[in-house]
gemmi code that builds the backbone of each chain (N, CA, C; Angstrom):
import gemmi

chains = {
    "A": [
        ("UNK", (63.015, -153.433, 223.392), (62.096, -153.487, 222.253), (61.900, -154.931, 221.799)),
        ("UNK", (60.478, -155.343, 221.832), (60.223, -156.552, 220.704), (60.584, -156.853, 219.466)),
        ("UNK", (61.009, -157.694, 219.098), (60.684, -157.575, 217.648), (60.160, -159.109, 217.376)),
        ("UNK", (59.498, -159.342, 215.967), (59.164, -160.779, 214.994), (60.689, -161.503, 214.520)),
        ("UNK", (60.668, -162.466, 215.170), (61.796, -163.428, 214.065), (60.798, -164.777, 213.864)),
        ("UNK", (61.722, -165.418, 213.267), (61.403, -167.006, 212.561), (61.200, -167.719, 213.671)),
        ("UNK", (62.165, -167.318, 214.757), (61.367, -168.659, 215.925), (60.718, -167.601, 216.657)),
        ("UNK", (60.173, -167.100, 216.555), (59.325, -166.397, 217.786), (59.678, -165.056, 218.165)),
        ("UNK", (59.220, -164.457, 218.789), (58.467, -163.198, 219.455), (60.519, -162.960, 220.571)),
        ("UNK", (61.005, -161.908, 220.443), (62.628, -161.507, 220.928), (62.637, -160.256, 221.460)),
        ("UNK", (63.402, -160.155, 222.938), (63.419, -158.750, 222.871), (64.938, -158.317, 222.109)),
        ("UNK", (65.018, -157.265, 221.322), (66.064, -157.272, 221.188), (67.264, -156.109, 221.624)),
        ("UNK", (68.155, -156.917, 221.582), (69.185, -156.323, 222.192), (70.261, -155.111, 221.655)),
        ("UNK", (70.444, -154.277, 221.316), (70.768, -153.383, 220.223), (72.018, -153.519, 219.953)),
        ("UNK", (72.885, -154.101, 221.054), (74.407, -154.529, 220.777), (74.745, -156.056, 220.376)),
        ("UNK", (73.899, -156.550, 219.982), (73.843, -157.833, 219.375), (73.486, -157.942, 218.086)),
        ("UNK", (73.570, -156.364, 217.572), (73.189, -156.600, 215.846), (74.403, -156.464, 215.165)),
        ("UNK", (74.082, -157.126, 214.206), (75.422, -157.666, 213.519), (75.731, -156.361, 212.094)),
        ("UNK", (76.660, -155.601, 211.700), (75.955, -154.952, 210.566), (76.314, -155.401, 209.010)),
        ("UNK", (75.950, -155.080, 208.253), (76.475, -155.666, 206.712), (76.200, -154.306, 206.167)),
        ("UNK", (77.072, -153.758, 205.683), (77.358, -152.419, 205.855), (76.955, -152.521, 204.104)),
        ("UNK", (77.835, -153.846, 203.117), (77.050, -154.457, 201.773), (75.727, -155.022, 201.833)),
        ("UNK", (75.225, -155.626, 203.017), (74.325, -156.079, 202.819), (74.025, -157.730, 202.319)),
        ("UNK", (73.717, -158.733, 201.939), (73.483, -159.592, 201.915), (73.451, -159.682, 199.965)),
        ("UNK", (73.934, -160.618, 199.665), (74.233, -160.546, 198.512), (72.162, -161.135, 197.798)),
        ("UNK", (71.573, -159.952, 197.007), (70.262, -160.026, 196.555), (69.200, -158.982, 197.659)),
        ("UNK", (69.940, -159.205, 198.536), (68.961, -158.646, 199.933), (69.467, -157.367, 200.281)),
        ("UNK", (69.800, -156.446, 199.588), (70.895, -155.491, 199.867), (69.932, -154.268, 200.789)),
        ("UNK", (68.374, -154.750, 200.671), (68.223, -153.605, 201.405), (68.455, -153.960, 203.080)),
        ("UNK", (68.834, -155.020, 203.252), (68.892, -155.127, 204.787), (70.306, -155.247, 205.535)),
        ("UNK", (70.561, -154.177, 206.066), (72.016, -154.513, 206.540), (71.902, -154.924, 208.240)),
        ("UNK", (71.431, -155.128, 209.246), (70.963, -154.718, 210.209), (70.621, -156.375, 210.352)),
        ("UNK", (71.028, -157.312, 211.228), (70.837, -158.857, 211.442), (71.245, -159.353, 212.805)),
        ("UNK", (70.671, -160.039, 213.336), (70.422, -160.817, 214.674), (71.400, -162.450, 214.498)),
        ("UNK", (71.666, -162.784, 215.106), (72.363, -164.560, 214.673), (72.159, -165.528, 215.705)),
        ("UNK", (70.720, -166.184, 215.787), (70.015, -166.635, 216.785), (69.715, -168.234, 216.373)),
        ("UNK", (69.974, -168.961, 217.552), (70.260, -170.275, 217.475), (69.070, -171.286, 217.309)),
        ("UNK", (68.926, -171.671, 216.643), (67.408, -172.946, 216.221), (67.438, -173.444, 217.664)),
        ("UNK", (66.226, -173.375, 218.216), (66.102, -174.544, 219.365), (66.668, -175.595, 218.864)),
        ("UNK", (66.847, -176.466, 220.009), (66.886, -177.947, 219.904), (67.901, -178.384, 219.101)),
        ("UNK", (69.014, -177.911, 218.082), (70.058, -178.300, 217.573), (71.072, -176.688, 217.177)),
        ("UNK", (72.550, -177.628, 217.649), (73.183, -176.312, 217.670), (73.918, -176.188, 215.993)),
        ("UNK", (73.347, -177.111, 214.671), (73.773, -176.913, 213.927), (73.485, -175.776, 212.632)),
        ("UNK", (71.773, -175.575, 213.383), (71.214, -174.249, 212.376), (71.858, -172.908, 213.131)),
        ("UNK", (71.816, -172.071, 212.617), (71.386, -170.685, 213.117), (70.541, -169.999, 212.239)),
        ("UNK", (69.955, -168.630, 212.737), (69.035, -167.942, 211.988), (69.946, -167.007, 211.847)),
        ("UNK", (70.517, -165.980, 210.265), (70.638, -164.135, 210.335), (69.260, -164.111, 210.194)),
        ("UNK", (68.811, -163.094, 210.764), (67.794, -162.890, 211.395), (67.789, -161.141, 210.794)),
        ("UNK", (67.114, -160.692, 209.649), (66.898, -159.329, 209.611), (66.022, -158.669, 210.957)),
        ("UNK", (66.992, -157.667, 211.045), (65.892, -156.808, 212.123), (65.260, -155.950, 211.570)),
        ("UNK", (65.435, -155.811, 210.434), (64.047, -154.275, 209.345), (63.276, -155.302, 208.979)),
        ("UNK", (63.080, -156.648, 208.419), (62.124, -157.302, 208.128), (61.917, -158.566, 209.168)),
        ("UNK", (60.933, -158.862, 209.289), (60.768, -160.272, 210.347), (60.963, -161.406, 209.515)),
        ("UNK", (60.265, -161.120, 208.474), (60.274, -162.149, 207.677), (61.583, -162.742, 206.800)),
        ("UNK", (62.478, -161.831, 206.836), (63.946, -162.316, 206.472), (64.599, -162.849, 207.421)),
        ("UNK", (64.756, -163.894, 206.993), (65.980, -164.992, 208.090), (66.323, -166.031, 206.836)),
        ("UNK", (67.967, -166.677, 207.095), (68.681, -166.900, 205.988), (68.901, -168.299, 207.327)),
        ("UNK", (68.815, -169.293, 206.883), (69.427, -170.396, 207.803), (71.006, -170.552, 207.467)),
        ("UNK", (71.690, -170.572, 208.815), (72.993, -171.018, 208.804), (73.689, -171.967, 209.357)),
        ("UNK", (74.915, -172.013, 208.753), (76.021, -173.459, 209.820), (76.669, -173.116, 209.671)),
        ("UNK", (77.401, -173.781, 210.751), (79.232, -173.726, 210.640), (79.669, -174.407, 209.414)),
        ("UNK", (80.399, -174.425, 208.342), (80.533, -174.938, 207.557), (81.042, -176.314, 207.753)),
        ("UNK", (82.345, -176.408, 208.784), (82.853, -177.330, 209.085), (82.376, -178.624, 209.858)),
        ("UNK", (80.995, -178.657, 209.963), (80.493, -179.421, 210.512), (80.129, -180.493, 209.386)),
        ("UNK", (80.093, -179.996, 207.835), (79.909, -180.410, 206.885), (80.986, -180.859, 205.861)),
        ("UNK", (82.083, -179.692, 206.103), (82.977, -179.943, 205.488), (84.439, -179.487, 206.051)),
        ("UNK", (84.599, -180.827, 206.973), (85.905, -180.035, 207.603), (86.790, -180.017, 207.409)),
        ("UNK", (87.505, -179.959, 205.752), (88.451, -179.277, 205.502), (87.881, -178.006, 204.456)),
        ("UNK", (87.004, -177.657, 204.342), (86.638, -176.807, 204.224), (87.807, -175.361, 204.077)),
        ("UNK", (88.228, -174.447, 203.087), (89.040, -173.874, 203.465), (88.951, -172.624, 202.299)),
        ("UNK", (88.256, -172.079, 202.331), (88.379, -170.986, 201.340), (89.313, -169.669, 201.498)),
        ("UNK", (89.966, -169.124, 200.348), (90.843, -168.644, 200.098), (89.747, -167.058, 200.561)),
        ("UNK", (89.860, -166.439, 201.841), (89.481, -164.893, 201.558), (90.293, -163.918, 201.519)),
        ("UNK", (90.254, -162.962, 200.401), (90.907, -162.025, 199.725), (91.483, -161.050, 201.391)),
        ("UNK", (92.550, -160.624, 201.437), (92.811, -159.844, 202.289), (92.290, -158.599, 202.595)),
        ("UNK", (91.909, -158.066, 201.175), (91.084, -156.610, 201.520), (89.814, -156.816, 201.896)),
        ("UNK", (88.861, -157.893, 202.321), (88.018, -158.566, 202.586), (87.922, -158.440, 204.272)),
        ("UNK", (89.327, -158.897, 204.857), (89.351, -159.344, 206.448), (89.494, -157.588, 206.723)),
        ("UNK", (90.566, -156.928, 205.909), (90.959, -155.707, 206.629), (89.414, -154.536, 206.608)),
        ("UNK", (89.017, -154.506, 205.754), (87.102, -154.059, 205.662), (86.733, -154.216, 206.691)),
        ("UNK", (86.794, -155.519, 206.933), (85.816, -156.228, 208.376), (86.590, -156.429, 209.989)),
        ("UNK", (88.124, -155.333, 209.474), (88.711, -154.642, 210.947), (89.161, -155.820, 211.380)),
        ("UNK", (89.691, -157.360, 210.272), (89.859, -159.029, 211.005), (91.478, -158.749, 210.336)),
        ("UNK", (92.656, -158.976, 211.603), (93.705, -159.080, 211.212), (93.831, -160.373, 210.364)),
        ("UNK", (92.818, -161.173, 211.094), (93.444, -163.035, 210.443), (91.995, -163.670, 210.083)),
        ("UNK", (92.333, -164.447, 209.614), (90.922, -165.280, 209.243), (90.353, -166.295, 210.276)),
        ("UNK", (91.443, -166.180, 210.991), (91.187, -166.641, 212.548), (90.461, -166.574, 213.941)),
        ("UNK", (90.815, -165.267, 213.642), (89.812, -163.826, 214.160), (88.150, -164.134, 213.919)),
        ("UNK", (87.797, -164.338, 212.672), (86.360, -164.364, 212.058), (85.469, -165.651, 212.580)),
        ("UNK", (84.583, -165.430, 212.087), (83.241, -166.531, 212.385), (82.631, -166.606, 210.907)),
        ("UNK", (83.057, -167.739, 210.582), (82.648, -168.182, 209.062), (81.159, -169.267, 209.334)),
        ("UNK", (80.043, -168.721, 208.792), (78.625, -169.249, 208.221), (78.288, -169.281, 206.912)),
        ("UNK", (77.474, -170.328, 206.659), (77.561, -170.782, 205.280), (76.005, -170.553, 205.149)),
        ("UNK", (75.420, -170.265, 204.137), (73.856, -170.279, 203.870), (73.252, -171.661, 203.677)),
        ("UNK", (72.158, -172.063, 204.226), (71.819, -173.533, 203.974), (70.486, -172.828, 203.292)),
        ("UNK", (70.069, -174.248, 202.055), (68.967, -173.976, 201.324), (68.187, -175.367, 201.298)),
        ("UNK", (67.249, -175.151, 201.493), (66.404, -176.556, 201.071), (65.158, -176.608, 200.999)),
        ("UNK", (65.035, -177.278, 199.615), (64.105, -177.508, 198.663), (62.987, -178.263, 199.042)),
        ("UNK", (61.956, -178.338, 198.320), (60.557, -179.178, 198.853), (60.908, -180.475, 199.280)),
        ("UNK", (62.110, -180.754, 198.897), (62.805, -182.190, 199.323), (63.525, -182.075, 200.353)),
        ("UNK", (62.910, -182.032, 201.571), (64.166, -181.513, 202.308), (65.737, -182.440, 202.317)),
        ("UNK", (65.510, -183.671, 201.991), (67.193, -184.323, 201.933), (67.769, -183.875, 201.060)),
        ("UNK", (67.293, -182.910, 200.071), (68.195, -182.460, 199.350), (68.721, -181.133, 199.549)),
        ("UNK", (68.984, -180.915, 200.742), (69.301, -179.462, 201.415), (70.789, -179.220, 200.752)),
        ("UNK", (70.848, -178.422, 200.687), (72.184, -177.618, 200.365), (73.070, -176.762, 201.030)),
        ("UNK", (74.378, -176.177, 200.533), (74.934, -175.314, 201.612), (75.675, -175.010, 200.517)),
        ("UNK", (75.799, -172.959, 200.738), (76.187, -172.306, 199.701), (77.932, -172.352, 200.337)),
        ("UNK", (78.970, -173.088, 199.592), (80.094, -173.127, 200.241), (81.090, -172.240, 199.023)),
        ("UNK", (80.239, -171.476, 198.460), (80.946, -170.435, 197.415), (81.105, -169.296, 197.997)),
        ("UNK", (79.774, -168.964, 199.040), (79.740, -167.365, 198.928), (79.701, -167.408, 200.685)),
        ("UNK", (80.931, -167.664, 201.316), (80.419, -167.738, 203.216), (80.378, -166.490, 203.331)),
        ("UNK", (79.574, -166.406, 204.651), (78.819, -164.897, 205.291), (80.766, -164.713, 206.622)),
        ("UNK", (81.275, -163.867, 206.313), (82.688, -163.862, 207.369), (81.746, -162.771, 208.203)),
        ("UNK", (82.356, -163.356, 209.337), (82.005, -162.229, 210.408), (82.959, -161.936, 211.404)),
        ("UNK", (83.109, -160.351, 211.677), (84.178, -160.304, 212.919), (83.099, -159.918, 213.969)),
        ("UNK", (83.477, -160.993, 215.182), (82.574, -161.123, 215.965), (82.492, -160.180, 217.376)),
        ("UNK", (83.551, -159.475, 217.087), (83.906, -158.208, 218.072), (83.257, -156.899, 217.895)),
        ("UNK", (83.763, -156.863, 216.661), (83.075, -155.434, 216.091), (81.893, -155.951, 215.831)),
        ("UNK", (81.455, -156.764, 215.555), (79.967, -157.592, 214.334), (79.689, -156.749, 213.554)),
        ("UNK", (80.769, -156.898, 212.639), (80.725, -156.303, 211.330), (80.758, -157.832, 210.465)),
        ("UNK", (80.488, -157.968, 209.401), (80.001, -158.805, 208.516), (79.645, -158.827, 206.747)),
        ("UNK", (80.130, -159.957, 205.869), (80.141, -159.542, 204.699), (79.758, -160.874, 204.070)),
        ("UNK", (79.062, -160.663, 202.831), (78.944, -162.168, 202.029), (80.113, -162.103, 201.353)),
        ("UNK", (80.817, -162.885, 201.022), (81.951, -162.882, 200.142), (81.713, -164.256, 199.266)),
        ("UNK", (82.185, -163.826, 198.528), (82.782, -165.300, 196.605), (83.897, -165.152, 196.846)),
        ("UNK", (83.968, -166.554, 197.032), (85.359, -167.211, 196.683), (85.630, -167.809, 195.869)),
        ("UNK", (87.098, -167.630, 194.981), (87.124, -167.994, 194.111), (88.178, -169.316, 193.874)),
        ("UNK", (89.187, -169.298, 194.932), (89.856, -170.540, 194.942), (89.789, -170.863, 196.421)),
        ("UNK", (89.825, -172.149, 196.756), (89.741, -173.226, 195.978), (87.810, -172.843, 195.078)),
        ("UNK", (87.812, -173.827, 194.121), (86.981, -173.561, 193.233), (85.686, -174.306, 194.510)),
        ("UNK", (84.493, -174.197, 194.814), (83.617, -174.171, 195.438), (82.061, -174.114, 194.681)),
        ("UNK", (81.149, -174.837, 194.954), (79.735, -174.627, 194.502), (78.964, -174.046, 195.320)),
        ("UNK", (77.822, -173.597, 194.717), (76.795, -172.510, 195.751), (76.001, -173.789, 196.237)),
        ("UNK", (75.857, -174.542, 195.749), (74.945, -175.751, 195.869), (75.430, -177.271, 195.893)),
        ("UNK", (76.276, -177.250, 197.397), (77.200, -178.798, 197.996), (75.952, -179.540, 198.296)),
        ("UNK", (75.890, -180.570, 198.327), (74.900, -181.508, 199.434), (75.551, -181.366, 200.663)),
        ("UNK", (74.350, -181.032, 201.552), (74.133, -181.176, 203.067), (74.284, -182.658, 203.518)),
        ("UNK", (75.219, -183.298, 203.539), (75.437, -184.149, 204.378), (75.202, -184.771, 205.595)),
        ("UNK", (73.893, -184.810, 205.924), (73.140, -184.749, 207.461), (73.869, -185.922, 208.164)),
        ("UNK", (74.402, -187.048, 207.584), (74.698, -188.394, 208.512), (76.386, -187.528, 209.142)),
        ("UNK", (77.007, -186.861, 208.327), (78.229, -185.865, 209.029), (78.047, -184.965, 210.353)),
        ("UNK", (76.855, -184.768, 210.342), (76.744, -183.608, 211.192), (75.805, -184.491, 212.541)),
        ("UNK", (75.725, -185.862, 212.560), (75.406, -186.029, 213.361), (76.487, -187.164, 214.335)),
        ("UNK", (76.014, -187.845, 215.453), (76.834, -188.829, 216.429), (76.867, -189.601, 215.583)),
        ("UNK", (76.154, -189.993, 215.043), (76.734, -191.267, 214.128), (77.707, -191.730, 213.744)),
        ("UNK", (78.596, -190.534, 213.281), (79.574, -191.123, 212.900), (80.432, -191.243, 213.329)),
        ("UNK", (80.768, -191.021, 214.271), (81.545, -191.499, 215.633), (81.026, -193.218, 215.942)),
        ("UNK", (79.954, -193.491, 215.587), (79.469, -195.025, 216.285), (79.737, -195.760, 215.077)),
        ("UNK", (79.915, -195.344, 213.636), (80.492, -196.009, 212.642), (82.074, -196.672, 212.375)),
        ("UNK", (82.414, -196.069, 213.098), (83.865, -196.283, 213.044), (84.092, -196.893, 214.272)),
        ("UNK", (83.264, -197.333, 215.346), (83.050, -197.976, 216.448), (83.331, -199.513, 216.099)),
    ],
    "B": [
        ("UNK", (65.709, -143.906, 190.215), (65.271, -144.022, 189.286), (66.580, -145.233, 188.931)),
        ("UNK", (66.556, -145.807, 187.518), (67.877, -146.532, 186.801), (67.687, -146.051, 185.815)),
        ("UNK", (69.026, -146.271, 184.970), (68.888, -146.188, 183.900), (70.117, -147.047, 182.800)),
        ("UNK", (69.836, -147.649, 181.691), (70.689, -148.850, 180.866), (71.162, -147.627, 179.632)),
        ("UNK", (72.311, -147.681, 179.962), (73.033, -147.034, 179.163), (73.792, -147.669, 177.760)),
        ("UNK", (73.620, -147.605, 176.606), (74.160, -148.860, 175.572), (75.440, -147.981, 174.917)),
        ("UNK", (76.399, -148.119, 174.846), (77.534, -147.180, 173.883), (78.450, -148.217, 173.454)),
        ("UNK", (79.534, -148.067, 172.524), (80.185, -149.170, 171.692), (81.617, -148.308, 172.152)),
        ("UNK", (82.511, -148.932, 172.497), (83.847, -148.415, 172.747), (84.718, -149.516, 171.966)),
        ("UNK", (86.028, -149.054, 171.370), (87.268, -150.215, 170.862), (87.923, -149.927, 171.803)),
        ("UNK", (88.847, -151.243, 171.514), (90.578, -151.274, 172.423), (91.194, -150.165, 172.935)),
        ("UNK", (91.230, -149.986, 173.982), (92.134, -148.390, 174.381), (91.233, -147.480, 174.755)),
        ("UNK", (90.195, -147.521, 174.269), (89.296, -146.879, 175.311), (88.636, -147.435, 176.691)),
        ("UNK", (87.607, -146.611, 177.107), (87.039, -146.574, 178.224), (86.490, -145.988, 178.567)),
        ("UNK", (85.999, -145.910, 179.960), (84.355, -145.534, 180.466), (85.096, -144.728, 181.784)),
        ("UNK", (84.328, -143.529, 182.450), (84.339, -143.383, 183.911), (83.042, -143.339, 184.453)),
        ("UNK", (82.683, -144.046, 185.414), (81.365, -144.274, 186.374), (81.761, -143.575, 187.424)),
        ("UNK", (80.657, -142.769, 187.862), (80.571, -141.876, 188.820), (81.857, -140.860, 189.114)),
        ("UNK", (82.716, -140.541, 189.941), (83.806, -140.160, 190.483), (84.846, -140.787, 190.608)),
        ("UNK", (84.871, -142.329, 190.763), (86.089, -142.598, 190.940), (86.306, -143.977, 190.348)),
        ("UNK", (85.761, -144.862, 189.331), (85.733, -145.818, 188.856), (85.814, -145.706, 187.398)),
        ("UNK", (87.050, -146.523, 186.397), (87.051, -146.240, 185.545), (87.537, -148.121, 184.591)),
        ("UNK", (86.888, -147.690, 183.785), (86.210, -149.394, 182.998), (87.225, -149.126, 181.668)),
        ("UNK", (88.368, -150.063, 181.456), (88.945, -149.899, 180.241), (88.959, -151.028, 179.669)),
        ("UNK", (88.507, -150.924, 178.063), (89.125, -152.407, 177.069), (89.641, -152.285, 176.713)),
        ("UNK", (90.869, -153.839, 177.369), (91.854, -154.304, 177.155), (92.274, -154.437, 175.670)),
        ("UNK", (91.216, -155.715, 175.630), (91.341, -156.794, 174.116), (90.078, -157.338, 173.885)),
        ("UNK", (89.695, -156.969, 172.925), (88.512, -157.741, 171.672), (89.068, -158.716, 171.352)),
        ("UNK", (88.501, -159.624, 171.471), (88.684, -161.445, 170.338), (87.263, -162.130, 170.314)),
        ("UNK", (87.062, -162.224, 169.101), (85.946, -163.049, 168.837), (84.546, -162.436, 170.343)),
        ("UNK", (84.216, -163.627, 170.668), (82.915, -162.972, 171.373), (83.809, -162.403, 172.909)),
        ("UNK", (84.862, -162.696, 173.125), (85.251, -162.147, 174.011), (85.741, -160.803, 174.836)),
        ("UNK", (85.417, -160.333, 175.391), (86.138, -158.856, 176.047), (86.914, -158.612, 177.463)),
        ("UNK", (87.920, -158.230, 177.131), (89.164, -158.335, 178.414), (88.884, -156.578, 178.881)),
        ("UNK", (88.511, -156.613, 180.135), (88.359, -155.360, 180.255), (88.849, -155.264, 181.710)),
        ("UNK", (89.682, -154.095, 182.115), (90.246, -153.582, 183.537), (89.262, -152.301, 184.277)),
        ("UNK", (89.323, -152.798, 185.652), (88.216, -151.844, 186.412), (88.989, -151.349, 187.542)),
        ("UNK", (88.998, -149.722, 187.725), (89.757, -149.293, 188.473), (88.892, -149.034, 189.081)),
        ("UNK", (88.650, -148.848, 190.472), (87.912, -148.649, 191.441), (88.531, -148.505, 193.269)),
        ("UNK", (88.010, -147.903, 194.151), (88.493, -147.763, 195.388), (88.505, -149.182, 195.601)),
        ("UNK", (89.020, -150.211, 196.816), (89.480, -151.584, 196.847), (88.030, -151.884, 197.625)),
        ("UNK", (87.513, -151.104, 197.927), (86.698, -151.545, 199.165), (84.941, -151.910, 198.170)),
        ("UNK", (84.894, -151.455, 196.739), (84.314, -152.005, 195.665), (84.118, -152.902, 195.230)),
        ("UNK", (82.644, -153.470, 195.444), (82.762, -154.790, 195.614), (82.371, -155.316, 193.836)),
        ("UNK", (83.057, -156.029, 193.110), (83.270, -156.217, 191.522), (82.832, -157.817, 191.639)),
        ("UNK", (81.642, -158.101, 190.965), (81.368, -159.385, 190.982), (80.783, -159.801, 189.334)),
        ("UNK", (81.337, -161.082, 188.967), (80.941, -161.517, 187.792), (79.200, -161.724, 187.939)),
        ("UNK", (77.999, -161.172, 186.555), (77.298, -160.838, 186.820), (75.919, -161.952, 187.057)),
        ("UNK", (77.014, -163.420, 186.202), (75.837, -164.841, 186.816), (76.314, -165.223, 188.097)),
        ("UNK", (77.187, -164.923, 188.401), (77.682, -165.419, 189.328), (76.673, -164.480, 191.279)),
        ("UNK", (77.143, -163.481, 190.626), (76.340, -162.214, 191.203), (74.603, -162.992, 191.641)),
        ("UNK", (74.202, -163.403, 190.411), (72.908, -163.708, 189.978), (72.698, -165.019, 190.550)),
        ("UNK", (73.255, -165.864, 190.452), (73.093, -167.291, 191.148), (73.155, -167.315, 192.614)),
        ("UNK", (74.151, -166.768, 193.649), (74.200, -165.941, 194.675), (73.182, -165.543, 194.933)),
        ("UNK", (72.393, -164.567, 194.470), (71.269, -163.971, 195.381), (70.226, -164.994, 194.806)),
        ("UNK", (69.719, -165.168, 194.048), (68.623, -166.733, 193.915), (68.693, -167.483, 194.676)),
        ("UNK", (69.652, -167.656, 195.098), (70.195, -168.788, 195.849), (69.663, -168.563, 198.022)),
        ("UNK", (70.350, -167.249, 197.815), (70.103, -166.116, 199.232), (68.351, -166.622, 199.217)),
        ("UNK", (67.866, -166.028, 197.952), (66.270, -165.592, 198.081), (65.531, -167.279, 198.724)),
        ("UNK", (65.958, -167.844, 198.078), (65.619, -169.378, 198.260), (65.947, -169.811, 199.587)),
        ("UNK", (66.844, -169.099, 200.295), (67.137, -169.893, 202.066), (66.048, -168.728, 202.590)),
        ("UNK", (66.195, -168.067, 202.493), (65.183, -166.967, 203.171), (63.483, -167.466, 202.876)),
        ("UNK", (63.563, -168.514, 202.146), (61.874, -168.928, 202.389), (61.868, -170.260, 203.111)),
        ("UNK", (62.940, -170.612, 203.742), (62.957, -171.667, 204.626), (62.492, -171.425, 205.813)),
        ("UNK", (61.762, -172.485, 206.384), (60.496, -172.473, 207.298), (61.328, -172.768, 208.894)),
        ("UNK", (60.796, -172.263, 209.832), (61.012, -172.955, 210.909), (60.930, -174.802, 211.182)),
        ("UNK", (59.744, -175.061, 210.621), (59.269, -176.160, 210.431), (60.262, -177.037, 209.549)),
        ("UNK", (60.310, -176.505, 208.547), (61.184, -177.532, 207.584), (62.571, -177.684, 208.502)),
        ("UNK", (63.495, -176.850, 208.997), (64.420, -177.491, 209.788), (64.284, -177.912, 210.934)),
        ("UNK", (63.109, -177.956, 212.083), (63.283, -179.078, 212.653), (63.251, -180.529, 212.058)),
        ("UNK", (61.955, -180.073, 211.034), (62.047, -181.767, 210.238), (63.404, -182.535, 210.306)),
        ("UNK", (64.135, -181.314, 209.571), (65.624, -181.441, 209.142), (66.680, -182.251, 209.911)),
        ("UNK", (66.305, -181.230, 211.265), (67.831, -181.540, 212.089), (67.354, -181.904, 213.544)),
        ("UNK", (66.252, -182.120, 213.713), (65.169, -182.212, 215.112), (65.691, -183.697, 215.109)),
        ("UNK", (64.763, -183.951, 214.134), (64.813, -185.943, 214.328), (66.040, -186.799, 214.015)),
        ("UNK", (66.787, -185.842, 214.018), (68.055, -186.959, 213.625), (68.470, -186.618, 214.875)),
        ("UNK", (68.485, -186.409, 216.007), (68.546, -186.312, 217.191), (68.100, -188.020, 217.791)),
        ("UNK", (66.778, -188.560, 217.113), (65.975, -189.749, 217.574), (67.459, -190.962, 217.220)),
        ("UNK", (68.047, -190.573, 215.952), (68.297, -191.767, 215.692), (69.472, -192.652, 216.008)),
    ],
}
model = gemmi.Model(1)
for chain_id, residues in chains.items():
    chain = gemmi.Chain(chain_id)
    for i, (resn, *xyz) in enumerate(residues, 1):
        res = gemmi.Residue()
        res.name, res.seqid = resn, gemmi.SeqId(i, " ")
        for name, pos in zip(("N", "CA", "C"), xyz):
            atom = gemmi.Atom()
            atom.name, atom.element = name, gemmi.Element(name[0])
            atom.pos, atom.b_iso = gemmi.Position(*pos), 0.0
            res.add_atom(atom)
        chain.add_residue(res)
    model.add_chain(chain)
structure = gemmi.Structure()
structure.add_model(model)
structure.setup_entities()
């Protein structure tokens, strides 16, 4: 089956949907998501609703931004999502950005955990360490650069 | 359908929602209210700006363009 995403025209694959059984924190009618990679850089990804085309949430690894990065998730949180360890999971962060794009953001309050076996999946708030929904995106971090700075 | 339910409870009382969730106040002080929520664990209990800033926040990445992130993360590839 075809379906519409953000980059283009997909067939999709039915064991590659991810589920959110909560749903997306605001977006609750869509549980049902794809996690498909931006051409040309491996630092976006798309969730990718499969009931709407038009829903896609841009994502990152968090740690590309912030690598000590370390949020506290509640245990009844991992065991929900069938994750013995937090180790186990695939942590994505929501990126947002404004008519400005340098002023992009990354929600490092509320990461999307995912167990990537089952692809089961949840937004979660965290509450310690204390965290903002709205970090600056740090673009000179996430690129070679800074490897040639310290050169 | 919804519906906003308004009722006034003191200290020691409480509420039951649906079947298995039950809302008790703790302690009144000044504008404050300490209140305990019993619920199955798998209930997801979120403070309600917090709740609110969260999905604004959701709604706002979800109108991000294909376009705007190559802008983004395309050309810093050039540099």
């Amino acid at each position: 089956m075809k379906i519409e995403t953000r980059i283009g025209t997909l067939n999709l694959k039915e064991e590659k949907i991810i589920n959110f059984s909560g749903g997306i924190l605001g977006l609750e009618q869509y549980k049902k998501y794809l996690l498909l990679d931006h051409p040309g850089t491996d630092i976006i990804k798309w969730l990718q609703s499969v009931e709407n085309p038009n829903m896609a949430l841009p994502v990152t690894n968090p740690y590309y931004f912030y690598p000590h990065y370390n949020p506290k998730i509640p245990q009844q949180v991992l065991s929900q999502l069938d994750l013995k360890s937090l180790a186990d999971a695939v942590m994505l962060n929501v990126v947002t950005v404004p008519r400005e794009p340098k002023k992009a953001t990354i929600n490092l309050k509320a990461p999307i955990v995912i167990n990537p076996v089952q692809r089961k999946a949840d937004q979660v708030i965290v509450e310690y360490p204390e965290y903002q929904i709205r970090e600056p995106l740090n673009l000179l971090y996430s690129t070679d650069n800074r490897r040639c700075e310290s050169c | 359908m919804r519906i906003l339910l308004v009722l006034t409870r003191k200290k020691g009382e409480g509420l039951v929602i649906g079947k298995d969730i039950v809302v008790k106040i703790f302690e009144v002080s000044g504008d404050r209210v300490k209140i305990g929520i019993e619920a199955p664990k798998a209930t997801k209990i979120l403070r309600l700006e917090l709740y609110e800033d969260v999905s604004v926040e959701n709604k706002k990445a979800a109108d991000v363009t294909k376009d705007i992130i190559d802008e983004l993360f395309l050309n810093k590839k050039s540099l």
